[in-house]
N, C-alpha and C positions, 0 to 999 in steps of 0.2 A: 414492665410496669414501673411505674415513677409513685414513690410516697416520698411523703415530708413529714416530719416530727416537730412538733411547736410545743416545746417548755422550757419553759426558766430553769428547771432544776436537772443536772448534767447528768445525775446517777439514772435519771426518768429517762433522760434523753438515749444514752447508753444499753438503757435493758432492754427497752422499746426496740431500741436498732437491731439486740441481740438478737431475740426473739424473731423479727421478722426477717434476718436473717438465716435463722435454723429453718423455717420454714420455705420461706422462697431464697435460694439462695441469688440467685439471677435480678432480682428485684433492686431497682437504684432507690436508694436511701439519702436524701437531705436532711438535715437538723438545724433548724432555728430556736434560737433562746427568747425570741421576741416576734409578737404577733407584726410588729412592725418592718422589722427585717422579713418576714414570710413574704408581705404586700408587696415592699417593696423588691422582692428580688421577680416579682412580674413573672413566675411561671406555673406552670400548670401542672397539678400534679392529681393520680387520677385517685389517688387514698391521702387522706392528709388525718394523721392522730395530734388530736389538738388538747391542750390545758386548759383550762376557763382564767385560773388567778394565775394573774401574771402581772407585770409594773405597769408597763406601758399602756397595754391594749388587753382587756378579757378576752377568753377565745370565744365568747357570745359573742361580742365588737364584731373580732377576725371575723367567724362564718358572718356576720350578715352582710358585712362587703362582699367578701365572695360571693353569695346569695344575688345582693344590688349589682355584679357585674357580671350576672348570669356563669358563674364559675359551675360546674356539675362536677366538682370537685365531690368523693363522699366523703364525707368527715366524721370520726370518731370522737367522743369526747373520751379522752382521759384523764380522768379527776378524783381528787378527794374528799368534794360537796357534791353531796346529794342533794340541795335544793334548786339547783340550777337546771333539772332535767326538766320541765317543762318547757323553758325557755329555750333550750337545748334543739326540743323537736319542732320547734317555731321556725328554727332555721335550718330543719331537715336534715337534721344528724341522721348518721345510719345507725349508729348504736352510742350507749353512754354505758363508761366501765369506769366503776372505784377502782383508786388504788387503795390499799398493795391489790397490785395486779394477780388475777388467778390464770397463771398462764396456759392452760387447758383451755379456759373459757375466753383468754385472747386469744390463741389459737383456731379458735372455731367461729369468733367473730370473725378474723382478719382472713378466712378462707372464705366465709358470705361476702362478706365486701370483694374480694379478687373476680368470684364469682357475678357481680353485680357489677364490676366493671368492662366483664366479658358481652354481659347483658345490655347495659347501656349504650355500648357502640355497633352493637348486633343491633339493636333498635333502632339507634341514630340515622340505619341508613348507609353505615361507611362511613362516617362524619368523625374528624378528627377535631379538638380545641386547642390552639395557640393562645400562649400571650406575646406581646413582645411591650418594649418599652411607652411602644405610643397608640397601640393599640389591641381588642382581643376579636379573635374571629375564627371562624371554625373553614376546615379544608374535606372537600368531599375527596375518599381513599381514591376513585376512579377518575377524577382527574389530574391526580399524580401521576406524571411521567418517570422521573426516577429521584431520586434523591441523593445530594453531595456531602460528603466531610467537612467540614471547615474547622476543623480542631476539635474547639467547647462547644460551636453552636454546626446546625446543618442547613443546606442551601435545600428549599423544597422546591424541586422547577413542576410547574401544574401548565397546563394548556393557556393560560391566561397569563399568568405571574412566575413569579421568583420570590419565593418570602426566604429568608434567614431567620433564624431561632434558634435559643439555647436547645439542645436537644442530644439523645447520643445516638448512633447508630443504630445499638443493639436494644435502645428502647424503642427506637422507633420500626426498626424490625419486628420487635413484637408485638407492635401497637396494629401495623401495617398488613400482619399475616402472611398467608403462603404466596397470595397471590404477588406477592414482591419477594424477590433473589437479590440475597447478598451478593452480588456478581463479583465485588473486591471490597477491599476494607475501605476504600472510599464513596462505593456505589454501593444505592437500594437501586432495583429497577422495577417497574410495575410491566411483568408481562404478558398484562394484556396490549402493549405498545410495541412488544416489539415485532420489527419487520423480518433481518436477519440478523444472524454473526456466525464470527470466526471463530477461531485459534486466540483470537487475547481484545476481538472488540463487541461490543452488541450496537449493534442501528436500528433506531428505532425510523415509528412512522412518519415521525417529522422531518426527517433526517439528520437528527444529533445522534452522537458517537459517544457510548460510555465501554468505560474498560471491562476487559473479563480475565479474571486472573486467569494463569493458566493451570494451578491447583484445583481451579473451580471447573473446568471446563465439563468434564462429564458428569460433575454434580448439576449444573446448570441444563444440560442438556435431558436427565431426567427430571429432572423438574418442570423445565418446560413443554416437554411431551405429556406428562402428567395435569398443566393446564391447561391443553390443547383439546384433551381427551372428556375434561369439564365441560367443554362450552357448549 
């Protein structure tokens, strides 16, 4: 799961990170100081805890872009004005929380929101949301063939395309579900693709070749008898 933190002030930004760190430790965390740097860094994240007063950009500004560019990003507001909550749910915040923060009652937001992320791609359909620099668009999970490493960002090969995107593995592992195997640290594979494999390769039905560690081998082998046993 990918969040982002949007505030100007560094102590906000820091406890925040804490916090959602004690709870989901596994959770990739971003921090921006400016609703401006958030836009522009073009990615997508599926919890974003946003500030209202900030220099550049209010985080009301921030959500309604998001909003105009069909982002389903859920956003939190966290803040220290309380008159902004109406305007707040105008642009379909998922919750508004004063600071000082009561962290029990962060806590218990930010496990509805996880839960509501779970929810929305359970709805979608399988339907994934990308940005990339020049455009945003959504990847249906079952037309992923497998997915590559390429350092900071990942190659998605689908039946149709090849998109790149900033992205990490293990989020997108967990974005992707069972029905995809880490088969090496540079491969996702979606297997309902695959044809056969070995000792260190998997072939799919199209006939491209992804690697299979050979630590993985008997993990991958129970796993795929186990999606076999679904269908």
């Amino acid at each position: 799961m990918r969040v982002a933190i949007c505030d100007d002030d560094r102590e906000s930004r820091a406890r925040l990170r804490s916090l959602i760190k004690q709870q989901e430790p596994d959770c990739e965390v971003a921090c921006f100081d400016t609703g401006k740097r958030l836009l522009e860094a073009r990615q997508h994240f599926d919890i974003l805890l946003l500030d209202i007063q900030m220099e550049d950009m209010s985080g009301i500004e921030v959500a309604r872009v998001l909003r105009i560019n069909r982002e389903r990003t859920i956003v939190i507001f966290v803040t220290a004005l309380k008159e902004y909550a109406a305007e707040a749910f105008e642009v379909e915040a998922f919750n508004y929380l004063l600071k000082p923060l009561e962290p029990e009652r962060f806590c218990r937001v930010f496990e509805d929101a996880c839960r509501e992320v779970k929810r929305l791609e359970s709805a979608g359909g399988g339907q994934l949301f990308f940005q990339t620099k020049t455009r945003s668009f959504v990847v249906q999970k079952d037309e992923i063939l497998y997915v590559e490493s390429l350092r900071r960002k990942v190659e998605i090969h689908t039946q149709r395309e090849n998109i790149i995107v900033y992205a990490t593995m293990k989020g997108l592992a967990e974005r992707l579900g069972e029905e995809f195997f880490r088969c090496h640290r540079g491969y996702l594979v979606n297997l309902a693709y695959v044809a056969e494999y070995g000792t260190g390769t998997i072939q799919l039905q199209n006939g491209e070749t992804v690697y299979l560690a050979r630590e993985k081998y008997t993990e991958f082998v129970k796993a795929y008898t186990r999606y076999l046993k679904t269908m």
